[in-house]
N, C-alpha and C positions, 0 to 999 in steps of 0.2 A: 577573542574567545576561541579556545581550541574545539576540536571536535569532540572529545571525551566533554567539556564544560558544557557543552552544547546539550548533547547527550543528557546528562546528569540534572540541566535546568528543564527537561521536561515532565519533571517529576512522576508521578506514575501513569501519563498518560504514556510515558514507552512501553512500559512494559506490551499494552496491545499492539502498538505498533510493533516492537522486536517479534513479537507472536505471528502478528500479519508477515510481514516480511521471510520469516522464517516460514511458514504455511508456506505463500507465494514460491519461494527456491525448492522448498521440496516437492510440491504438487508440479512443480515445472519440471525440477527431473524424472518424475514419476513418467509423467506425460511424455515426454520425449522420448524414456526408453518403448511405450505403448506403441508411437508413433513412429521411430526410428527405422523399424524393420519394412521393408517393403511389402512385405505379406498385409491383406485385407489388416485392420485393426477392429475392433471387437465398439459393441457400440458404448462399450463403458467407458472409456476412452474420450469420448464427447465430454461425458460428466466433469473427467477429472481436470480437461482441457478448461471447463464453463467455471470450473472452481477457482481457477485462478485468477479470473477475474471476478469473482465474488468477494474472495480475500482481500484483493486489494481495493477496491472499495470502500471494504468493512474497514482497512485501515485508514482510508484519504477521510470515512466519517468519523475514524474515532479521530483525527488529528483538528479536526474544527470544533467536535468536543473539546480537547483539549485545548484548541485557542478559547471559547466562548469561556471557560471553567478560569483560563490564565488571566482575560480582560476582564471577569468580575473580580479573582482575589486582588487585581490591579485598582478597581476605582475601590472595594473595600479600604483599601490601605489609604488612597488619594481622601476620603470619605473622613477614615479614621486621623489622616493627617490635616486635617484642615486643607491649609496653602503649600504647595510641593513645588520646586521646581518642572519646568518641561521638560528638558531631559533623565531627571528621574521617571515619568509619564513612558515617553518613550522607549528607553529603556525596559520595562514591564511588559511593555505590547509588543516589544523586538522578542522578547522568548514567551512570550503568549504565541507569538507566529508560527514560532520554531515547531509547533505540532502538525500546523496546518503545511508546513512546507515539507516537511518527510512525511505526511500522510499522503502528499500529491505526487511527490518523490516514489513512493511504493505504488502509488496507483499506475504512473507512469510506467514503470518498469512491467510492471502485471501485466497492463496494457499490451504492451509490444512481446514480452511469454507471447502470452494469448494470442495474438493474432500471428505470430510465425505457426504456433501450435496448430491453430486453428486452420489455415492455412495447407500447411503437413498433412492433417487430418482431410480435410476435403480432396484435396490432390489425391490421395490414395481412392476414397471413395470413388472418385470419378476414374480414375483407373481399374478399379475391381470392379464397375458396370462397364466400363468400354470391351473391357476383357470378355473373349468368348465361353459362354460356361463348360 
C-alpha cells in the first residue's frame, strides 16, 4: 500500500487530520517567529505556543474516531457477510488503524513544536527577570 492509498483509505476522517496538521505547522511558525527574537516576547505568545498542542491532540482524538467509526463499518460488513475469511477481518482493521496512527503521528510531532517552543519561550522569560530593569 502506497502512501497516497493509505491516504485515500482513511476516508473522511483526513480531512481533520490534514486540518490538524496543517494548524500544528502553521501555529509552529507563527510561534517561532514570536519567539525567535531575543527581545522579552509578549504573553500572547504562551497562547499560540499552548495551541499547538491542543491541535494535535484534537487530531490524535479525531484519529481513534476514525479507528472506532472504521472497526464498526468493518464488523457491519462481517455482520452483513455472514462467514468472511481472516484476512479479509484483518485487512479492515489494518486501515481502520491507519487513523489512529497519523493521529498519534501529529500528536507526536505537536508534542516535540511545543515543548522546543515552550522551552524558547521560558528561557527568554527567565532572562528578561534576571536582567536588571
Amino acid at each position: 500500500m502506497t502512501a497516497m492509498e493509505a491516504f485515500e483509505a482513511l476516508g473522511v476522517i483526513r480531512w481533520p487530520l490534514t486540518f490538524s496538521l496543517l494548524v500544528v505547522v502553521a501555529l509552529a511558525l507563527w510561534s517561532l517567529a514570536l519567539v525567535w527574537p531575543s527581545a522579552m516576547p509578549g504573553r500572547h505568545a504562551k497562547a499560540w505556543i499552548d495551541a499547538i498542542l491542543f491541535w494535535g491532540g484534537f487530531a490524535a482524538i479525531s484519529g481513534v474516531l476514525g479507528t472506532l467509526v472504521g472497526i464498526i463499518i468493518t464488523f457491519q460488513f462481517i455482520e452483513l457477510a455472514g462467514e468472511v475469511r481472516a484476512t479479509l477481518v484483518a485487512g479492515g482493521i489494518k486501515v481502520a488503524l491507519l487513523s489512529s496512527a497519523l493521529g498519534t503521528l501529529i500528536l507526536a510531532v505537536a508534542s516535540l513544536l511545543w515543548f522546543g517552543l515552550q522551552l524558547r519561550w521560558r528561557i527568554l522569560i527567565a532572562q528578561h527577570a534576571d536582567s536588571p530593569a
